[in-house]
One Martini backbone bead per residue (centre of mass of N, CA, C, O) as a GRO file, in nm:
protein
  397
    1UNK     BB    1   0.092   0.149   3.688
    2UNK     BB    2   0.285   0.421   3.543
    3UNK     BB    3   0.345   0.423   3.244
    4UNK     BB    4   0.677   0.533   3.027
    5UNK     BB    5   0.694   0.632   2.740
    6UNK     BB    6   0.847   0.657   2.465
    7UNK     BB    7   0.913   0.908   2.218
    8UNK     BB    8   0.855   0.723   1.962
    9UNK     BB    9   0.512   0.642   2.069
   10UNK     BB   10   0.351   0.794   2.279
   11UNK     BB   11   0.194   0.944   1.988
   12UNK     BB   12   0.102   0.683   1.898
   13UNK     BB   13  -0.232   0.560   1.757
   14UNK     BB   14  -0.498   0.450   1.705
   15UNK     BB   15  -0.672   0.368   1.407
   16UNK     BB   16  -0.955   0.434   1.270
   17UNK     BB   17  -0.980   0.142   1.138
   18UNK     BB   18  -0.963  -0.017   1.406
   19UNK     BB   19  -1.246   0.111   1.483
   20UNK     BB   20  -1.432   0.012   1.245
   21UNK     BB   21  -1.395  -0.273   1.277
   22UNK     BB   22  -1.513  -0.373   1.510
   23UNK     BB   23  -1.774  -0.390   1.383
   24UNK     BB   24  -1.690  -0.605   1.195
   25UNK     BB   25  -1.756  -0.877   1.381
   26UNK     BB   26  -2.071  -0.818   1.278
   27UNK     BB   27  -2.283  -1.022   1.120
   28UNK     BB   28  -2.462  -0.769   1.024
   29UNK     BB   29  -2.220  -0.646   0.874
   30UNK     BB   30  -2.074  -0.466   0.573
   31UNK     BB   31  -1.753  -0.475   0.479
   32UNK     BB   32  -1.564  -0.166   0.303
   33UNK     BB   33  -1.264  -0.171   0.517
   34UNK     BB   34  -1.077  -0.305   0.378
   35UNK     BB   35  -0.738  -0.471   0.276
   36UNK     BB   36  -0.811  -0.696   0.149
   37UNK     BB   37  -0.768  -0.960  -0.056
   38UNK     BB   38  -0.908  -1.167  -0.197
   39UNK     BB   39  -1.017  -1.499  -0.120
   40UNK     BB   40  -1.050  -1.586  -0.438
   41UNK     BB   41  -0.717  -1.525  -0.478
   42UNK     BB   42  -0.614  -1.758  -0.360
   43UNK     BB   43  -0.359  -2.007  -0.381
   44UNK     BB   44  -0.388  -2.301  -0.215
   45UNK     BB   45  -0.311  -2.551  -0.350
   46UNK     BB   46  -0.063  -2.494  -0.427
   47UNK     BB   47   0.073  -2.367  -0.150
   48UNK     BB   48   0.042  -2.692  -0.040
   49UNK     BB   49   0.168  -2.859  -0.204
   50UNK     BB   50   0.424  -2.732  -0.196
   51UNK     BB   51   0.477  -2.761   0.106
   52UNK     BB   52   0.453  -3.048   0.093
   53UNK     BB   53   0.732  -3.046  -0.078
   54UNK     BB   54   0.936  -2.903   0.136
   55UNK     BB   55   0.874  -3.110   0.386
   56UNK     BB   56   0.963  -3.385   0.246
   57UNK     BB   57   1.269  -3.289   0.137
   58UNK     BB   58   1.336  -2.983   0.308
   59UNK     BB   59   1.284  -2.905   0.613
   60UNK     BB   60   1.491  -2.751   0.665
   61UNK     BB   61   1.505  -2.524   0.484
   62UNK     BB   62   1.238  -2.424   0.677
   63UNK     BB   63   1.340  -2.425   0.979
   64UNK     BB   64   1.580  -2.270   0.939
   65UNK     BB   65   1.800  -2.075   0.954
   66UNK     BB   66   1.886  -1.746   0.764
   67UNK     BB   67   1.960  -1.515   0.591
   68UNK     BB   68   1.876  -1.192   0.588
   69UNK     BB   69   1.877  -1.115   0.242
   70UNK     BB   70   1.773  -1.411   0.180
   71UNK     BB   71   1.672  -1.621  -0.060
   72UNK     BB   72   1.906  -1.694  -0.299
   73UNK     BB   73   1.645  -1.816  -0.532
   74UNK     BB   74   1.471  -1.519  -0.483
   75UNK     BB   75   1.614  -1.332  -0.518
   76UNK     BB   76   1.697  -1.377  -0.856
   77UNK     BB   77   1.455  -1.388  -0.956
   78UNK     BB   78   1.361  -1.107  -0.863
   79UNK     BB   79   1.577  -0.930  -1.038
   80UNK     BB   80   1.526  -1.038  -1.286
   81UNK     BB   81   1.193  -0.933  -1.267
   82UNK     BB   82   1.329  -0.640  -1.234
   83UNK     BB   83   1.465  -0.583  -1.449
   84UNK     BB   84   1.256  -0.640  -1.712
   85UNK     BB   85   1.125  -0.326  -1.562
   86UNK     BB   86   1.363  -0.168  -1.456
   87UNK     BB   87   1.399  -0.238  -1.115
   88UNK     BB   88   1.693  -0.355  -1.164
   89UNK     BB   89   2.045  -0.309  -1.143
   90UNK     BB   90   2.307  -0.439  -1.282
   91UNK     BB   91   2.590  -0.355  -1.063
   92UNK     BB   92   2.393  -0.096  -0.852
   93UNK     BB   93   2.224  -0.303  -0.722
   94UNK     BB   94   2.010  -0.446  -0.444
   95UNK     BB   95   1.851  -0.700  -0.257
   96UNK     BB   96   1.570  -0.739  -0.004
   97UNK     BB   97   1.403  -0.957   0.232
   98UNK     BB   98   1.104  -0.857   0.361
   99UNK     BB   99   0.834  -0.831   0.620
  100UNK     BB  100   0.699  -0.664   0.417
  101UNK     BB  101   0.668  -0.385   0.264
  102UNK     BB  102   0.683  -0.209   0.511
  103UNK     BB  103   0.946  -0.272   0.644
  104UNK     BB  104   1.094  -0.118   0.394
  105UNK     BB  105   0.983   0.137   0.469
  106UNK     BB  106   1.092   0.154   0.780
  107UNK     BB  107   1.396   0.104   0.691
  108UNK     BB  108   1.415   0.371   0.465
  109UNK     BB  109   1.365   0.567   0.740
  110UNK     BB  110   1.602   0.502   0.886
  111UNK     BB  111   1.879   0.495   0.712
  112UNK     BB  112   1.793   0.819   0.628
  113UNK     BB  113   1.673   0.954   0.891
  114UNK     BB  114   1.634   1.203   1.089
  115UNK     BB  115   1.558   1.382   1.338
  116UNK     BB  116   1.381   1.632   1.165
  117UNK     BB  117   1.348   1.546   0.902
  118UNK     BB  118   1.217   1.556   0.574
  119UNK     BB  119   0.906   1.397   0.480
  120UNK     BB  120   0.743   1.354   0.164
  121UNK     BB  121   0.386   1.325   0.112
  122UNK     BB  122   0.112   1.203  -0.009
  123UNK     BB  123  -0.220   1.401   0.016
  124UNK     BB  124  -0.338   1.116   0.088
  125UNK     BB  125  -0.202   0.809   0.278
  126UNK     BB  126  -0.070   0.516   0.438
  127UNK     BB  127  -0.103   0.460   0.769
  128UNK     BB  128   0.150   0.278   0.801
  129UNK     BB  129   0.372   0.445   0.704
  130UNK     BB  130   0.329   0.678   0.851
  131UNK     BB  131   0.381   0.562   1.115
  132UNK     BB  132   0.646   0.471   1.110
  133UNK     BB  133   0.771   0.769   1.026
  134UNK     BB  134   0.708   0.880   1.320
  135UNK     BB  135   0.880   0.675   1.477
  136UNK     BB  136   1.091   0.921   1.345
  137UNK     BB  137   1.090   1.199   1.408
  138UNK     BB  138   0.972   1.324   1.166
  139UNK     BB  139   0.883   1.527   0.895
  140UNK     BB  140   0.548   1.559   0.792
  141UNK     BB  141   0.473   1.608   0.449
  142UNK     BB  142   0.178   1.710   0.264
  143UNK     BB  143   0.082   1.647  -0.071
  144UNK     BB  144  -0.125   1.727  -0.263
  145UNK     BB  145  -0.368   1.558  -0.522
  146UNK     BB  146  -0.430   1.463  -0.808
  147UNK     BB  147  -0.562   1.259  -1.047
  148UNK     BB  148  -0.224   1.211  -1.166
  149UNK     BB  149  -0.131   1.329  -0.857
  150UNK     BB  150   0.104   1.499  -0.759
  151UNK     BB  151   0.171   1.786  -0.727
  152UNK     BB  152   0.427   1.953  -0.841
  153UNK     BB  153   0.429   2.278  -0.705
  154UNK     BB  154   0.411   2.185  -0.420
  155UNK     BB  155   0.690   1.997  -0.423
  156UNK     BB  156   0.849   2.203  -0.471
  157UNK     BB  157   0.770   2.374  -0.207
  158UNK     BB  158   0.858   2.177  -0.016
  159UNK     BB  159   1.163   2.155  -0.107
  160UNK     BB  160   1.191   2.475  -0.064
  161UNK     BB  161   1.131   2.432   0.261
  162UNK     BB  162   1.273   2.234   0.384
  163UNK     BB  163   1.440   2.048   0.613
  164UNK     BB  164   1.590   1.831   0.502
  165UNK     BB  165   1.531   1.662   0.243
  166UNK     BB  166   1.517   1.276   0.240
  167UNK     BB  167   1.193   1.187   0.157
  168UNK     BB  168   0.978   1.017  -0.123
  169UNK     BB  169   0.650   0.917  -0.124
  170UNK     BB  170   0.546   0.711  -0.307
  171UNK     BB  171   0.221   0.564  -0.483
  172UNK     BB  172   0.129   0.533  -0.797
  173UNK     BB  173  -0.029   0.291  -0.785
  174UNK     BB  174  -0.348   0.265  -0.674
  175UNK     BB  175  -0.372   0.430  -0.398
  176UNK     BB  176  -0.338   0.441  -0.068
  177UNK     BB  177  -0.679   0.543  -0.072
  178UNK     BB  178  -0.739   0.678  -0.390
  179UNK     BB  179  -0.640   0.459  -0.672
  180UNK     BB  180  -0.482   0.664  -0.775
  181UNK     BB  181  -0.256   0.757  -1.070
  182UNK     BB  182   0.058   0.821  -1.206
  183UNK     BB  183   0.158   0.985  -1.441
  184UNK     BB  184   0.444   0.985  -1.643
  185UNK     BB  185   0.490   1.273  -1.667
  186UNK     BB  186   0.507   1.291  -1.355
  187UNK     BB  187   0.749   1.093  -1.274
  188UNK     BB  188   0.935   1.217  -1.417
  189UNK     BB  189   0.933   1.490  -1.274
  190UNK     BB  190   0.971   1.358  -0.972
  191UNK     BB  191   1.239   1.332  -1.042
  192UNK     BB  192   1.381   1.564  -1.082
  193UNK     BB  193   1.329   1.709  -0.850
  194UNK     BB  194   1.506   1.501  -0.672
  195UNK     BB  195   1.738   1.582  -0.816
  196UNK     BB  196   1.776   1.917  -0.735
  197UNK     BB  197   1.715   1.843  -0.418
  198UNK     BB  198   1.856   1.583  -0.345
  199UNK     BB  199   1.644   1.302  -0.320
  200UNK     BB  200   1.465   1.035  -0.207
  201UNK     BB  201   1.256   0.797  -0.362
  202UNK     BB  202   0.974   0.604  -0.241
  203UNK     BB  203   0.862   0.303  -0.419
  204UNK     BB  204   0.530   0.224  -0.350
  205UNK     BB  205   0.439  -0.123  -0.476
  206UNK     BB  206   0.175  -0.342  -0.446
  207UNK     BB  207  -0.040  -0.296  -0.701
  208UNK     BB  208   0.066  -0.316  -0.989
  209UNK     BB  209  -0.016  -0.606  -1.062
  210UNK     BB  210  -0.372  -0.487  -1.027
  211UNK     BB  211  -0.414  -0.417  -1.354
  212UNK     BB  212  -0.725  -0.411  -1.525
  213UNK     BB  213  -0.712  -0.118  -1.666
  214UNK     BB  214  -0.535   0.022  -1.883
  215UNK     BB  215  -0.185   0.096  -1.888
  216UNK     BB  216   0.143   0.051  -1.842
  217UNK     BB  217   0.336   0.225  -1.645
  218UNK     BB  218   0.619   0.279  -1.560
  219UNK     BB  219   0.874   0.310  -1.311
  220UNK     BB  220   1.052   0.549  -1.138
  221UNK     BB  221   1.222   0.281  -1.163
  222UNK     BB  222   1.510   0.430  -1.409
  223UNK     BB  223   1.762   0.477  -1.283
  224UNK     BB  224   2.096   0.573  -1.243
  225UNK     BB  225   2.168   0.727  -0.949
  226UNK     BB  226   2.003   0.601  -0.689
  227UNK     BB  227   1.733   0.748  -0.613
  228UNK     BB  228   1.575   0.502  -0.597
  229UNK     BB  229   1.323   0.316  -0.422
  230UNK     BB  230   1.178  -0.029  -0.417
  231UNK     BB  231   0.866  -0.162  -0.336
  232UNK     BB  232   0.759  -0.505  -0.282
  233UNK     BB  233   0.468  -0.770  -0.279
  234UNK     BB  234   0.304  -1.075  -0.231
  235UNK     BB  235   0.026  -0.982  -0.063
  236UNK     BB  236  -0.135  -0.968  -0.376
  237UNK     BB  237  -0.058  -1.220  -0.526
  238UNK     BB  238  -0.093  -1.437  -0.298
  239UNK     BB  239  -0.022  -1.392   0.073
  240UNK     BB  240  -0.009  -1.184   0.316
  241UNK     BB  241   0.076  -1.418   0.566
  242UNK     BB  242   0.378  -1.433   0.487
  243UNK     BB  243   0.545  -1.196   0.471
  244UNK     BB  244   0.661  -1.089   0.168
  245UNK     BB  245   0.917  -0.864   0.062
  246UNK     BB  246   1.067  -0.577  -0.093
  247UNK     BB  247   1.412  -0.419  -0.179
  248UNK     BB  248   1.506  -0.230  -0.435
  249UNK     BB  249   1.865  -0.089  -0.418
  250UNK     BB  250   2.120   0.034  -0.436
  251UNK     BB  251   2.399  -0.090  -0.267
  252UNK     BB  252   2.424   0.078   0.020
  253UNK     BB  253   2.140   0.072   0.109
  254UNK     BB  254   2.116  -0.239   0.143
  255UNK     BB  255   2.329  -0.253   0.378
  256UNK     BB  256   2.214  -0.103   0.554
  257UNK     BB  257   1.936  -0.243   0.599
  258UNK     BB  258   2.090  -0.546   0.670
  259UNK     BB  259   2.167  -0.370   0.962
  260UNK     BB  260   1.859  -0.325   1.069
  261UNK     BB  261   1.723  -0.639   1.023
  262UNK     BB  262   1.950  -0.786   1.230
  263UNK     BB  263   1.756  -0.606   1.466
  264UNK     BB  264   1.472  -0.702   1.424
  265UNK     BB  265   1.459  -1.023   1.216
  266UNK     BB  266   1.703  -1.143   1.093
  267UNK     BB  267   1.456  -1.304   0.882
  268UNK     BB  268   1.275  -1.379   0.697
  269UNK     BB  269   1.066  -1.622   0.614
  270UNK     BB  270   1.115  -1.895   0.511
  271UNK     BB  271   0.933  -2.078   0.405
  272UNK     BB  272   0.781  -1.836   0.241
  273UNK     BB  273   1.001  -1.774   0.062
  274UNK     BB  274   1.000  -2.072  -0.079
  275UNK     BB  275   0.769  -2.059  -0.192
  276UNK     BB  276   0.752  -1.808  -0.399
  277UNK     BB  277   0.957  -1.923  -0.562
  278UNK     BB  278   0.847  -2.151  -0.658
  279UNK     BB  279   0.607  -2.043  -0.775
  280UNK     BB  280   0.771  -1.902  -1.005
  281UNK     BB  281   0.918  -2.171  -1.125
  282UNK     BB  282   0.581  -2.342  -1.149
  283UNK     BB  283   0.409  -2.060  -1.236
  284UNK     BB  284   0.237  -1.899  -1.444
  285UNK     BB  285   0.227  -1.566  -1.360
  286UNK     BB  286   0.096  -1.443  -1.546
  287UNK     BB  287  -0.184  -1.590  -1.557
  288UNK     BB  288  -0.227  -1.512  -1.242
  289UNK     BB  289  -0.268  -1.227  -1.275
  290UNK     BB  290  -0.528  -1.226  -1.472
  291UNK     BB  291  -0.671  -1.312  -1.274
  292UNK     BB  292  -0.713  -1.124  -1.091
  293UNK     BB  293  -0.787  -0.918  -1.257
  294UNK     BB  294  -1.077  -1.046  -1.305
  295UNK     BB  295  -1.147  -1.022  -1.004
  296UNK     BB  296  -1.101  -0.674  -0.973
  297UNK     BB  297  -1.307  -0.574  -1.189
  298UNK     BB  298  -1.539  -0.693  -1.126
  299UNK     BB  299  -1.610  -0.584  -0.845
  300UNK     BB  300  -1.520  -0.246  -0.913
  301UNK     BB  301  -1.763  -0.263  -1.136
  302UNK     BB  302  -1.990  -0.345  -0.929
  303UNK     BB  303  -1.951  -0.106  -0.753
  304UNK     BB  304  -1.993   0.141  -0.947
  305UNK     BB  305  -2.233   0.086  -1.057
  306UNK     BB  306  -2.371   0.162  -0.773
  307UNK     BB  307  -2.238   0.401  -0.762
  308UNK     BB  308  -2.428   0.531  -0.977
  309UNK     BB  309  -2.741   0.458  -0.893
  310UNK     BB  310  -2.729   0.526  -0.556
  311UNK     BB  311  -2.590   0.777  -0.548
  312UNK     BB  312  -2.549   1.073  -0.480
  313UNK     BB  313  -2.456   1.356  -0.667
  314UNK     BB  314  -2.270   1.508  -0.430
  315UNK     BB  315  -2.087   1.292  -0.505
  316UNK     BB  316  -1.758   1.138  -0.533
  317UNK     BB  317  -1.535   0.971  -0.724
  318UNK     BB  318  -1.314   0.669  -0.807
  319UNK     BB  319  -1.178   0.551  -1.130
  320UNK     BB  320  -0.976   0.263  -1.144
  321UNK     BB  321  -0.711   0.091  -1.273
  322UNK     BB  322  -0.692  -0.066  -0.982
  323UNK     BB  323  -0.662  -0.259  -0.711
  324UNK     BB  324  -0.889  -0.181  -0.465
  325UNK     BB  325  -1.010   0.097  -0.434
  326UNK     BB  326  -1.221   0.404  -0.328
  327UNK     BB  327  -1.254   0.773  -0.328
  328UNK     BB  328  -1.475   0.914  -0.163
  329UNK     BB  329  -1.683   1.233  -0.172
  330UNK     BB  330  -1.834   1.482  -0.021
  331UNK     BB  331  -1.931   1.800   0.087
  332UNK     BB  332  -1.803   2.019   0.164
  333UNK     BB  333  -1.789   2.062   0.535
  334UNK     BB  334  -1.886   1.790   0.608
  335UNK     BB  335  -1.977   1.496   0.853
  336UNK     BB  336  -1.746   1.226   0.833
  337UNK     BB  337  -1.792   1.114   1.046
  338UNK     BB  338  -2.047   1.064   1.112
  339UNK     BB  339  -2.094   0.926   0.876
  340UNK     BB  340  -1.969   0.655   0.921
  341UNK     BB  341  -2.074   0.597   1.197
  342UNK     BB  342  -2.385   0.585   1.091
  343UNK     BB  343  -2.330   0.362   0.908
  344UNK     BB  344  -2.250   0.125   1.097
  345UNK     BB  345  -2.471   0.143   1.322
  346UNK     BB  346  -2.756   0.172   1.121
  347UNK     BB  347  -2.640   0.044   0.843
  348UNK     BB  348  -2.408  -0.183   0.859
  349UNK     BB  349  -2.172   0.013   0.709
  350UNK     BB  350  -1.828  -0.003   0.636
  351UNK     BB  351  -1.589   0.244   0.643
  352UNK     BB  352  -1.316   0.489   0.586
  353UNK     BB  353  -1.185   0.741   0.723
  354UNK     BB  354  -1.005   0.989   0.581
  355UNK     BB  355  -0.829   1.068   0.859
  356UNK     BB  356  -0.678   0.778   0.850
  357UNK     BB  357  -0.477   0.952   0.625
  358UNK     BB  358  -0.348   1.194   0.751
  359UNK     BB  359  -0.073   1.342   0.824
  360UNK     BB  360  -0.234   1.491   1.004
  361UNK     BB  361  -0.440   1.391   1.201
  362UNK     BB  362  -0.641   1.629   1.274
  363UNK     BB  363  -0.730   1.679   0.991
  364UNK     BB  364  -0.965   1.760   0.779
  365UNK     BB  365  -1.211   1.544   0.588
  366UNK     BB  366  -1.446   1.461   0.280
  367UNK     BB  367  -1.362   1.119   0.315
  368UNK     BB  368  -1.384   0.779   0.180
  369UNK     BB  369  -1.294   0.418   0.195
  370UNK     BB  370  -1.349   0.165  -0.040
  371UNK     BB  371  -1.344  -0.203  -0.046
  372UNK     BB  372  -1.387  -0.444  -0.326
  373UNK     BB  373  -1.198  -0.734  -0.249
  374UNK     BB  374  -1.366  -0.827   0.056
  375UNK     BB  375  -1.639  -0.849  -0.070
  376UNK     BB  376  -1.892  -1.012  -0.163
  377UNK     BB  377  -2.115  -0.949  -0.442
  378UNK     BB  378  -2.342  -0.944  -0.284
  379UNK     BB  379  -2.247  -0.756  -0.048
  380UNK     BB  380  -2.208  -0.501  -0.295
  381UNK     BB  381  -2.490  -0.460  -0.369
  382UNK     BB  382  -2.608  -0.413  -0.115
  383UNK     BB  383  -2.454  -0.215   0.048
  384UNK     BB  384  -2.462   0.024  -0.181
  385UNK     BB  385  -2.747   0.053  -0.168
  386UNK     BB  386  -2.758   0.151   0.151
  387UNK     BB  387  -2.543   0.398   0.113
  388UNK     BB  388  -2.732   0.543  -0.079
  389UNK     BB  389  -2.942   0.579   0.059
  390UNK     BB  390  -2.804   0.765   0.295
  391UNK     BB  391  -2.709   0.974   0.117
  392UNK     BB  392  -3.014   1.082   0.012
  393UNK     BB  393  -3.103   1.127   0.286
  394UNK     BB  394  -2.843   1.371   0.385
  395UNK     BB  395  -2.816   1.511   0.071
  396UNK     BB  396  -3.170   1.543  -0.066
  397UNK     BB  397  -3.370   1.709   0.103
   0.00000   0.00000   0.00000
């Protein structure tokens, strides 16, 4: 039978990243194409207890069907702890409880976006965004990025060229695929341009608490206006596997999403609401991150090191200050499918080729992306030293 698919998915595509993982179910290859978090990151003990206390106290409430707008007390604790942050509004802001922070990112261009409209993110940014963007045939503009963030120059000629600009997607910390942090000086900036161009900003946050090095910088929701969406996820401080997100944003902005996550999933999962909420009740969280933080520390400078030590000098990277991620880049006009396509078959060393990150599909890039939180130390020292011997074999001959 001939499938005839909707407009909406016909034109999207599996990702560059599901092409190279393939080759990771092989034992003998060293993956540094994830994006999970460390697996010695999960508090697994905890989240066991908790499970086990509330299966036997209230198995009901973990059970039943339960509101949309999530757990209210975990929504509660939750408002608590971004408004500390300056990150919720109380009297002008709402919050809602997503099935992971993408779904609150593809809710809040579903409910903002027409067929046509113009989305601006920073180029390159997380694939996974993008598709879902991309499913709502808006018009998806990419802005170059400085090492301090999204060039400033750019995003206004993007603003003042675009037919409808509805939203501006940003990362901010340690953004991915490229590590990079957009500086408080550079946020503000941002914050106006969308005030002029009278735009809303996008503002995701899933890394923001695995700042390891450097200062905390506020985030761009510190608005009056209610200009700016903040998403937020557990995937990073508890367990991906729960799939528990949220968004902070206007109280009308949030009444649109959750008349539109009421047909998409009802309500996120209840049982894994109410552990995250325990867990924030029963565990000093800033102790839990801390920990955190010295575990992607160390991991991250155990790479750093090594490509220091091993990397051909034609290479540059970034050096993050949090989250998974560093992005490699080779010698402009470079053949990078090749170089990852020949890392994964010939030296069985899997990265992320730039172009999985790319706004249009097609643009070529000159860069790929390394994840230091889900390889052993083992297998850090080891991968980037066989990497490194690649990279002095085909750019230092």
């Amino acid at each position: 039978m001939n499938y005839v698919f909707s407009d909406k998915v016909s034109g999207l595509q599996a990702s560059a990243i599901r092409e190279i993982l393939k080759f990771c179910a092989f034992p003998d290859v060293i993956s540094f194409a994830a994006g999970n978090p460390a697996p010695e990151a999960f508090p697994t003990k905890v989240l066991a207890e908790l499970s086990d206390s509330v299966m036997q106290t209230d198995p009901i409430l973990a059970l039943q069907y339960n509101i949309t707008e999530g757990y209210t007390p975990l929504r509660d604790a939750l408002k608590s702890w971004m408004g500390s942050r300056h990150c919720f509004e109380a009297g002008a802001d709402d919050l809602i409880i997503t099935s992971g922070a993408q779904q609150a990112n593809e809710l809040a261009c579903k409910v903002l976006c027409n067929e046509g409209d113009t989305l601006i993110c920073e180029s390159p940014s997380f694939i996974g965004s993008l598709n879902a963007f991309r499913s709502y045939h808006v018009n998806l503009v990419g802005v170059e990025m400085e090492e301090d963030g999204i060039r400033l120059d750019l995003l206004e000629q993007a603003l003042k060229d675009a037919k409808k600009a509805k939203l501006i997607y940003l990362i901010p910390n340690f953004q991915n695929p490229t590590g990079r942090t957009m500086s408080w000086e550079k946020r503000k900036a941002v914050y106006a341009l969308a005030q002029k161009y009278n735009a809303v900003i996008l503002e995701d946050n899933p890394y923001g608490d695995l700042r390891f090095a450097g200062a905390d910088i506020p985030a761009i929701k510190t608005d009056t206006d209610g200009r700016v969406i903040y998403t937020g996820t557990f995937s990073k401080i508890l367990a991906p596997g729960l799939r528990v997100g949220y968004v902070s944003a206007a109280e009308p902005i949030i009444q649109k999403i959750i008349v539109c996550k009421q047909v998409a999933d009802v309500h996120t999962n209840i049982w894994a609401q109410v552990l995250c909420e325990r867990f924030l009740a029963t565990q000093n969280i800033e102790q839990h991150l801390a920990g955190l933080q010295k575990i992607y520390r160390h991991k991250c400078n155990l790479m750093l090191e090594g490509m220091e030590q091993h990397f051909s000098r034609k290479i540059t990277w970034t050096k993050p200050e949090g989250g998974l991620f560093i992005w490699a880049t080779l010698p402009q006009g470079s053949d990078m499918m090749g170089f990852c396509k020949r890392a994964v078959s010939e030296y069985k060393i899997a990265v992320v080729p730039g172009t999985a990150f790319s706004i249009r599909e097609n643009d070529p890039s000159d860069s790929f992306r390394l994840n230091f939180s889900t390889p052993t130390d083992e297998q850090i020292v080891r991968g980037i030293e066989i990497l490194g011997n690649m990279t002095r074999e085909l750019l230092d001959k």
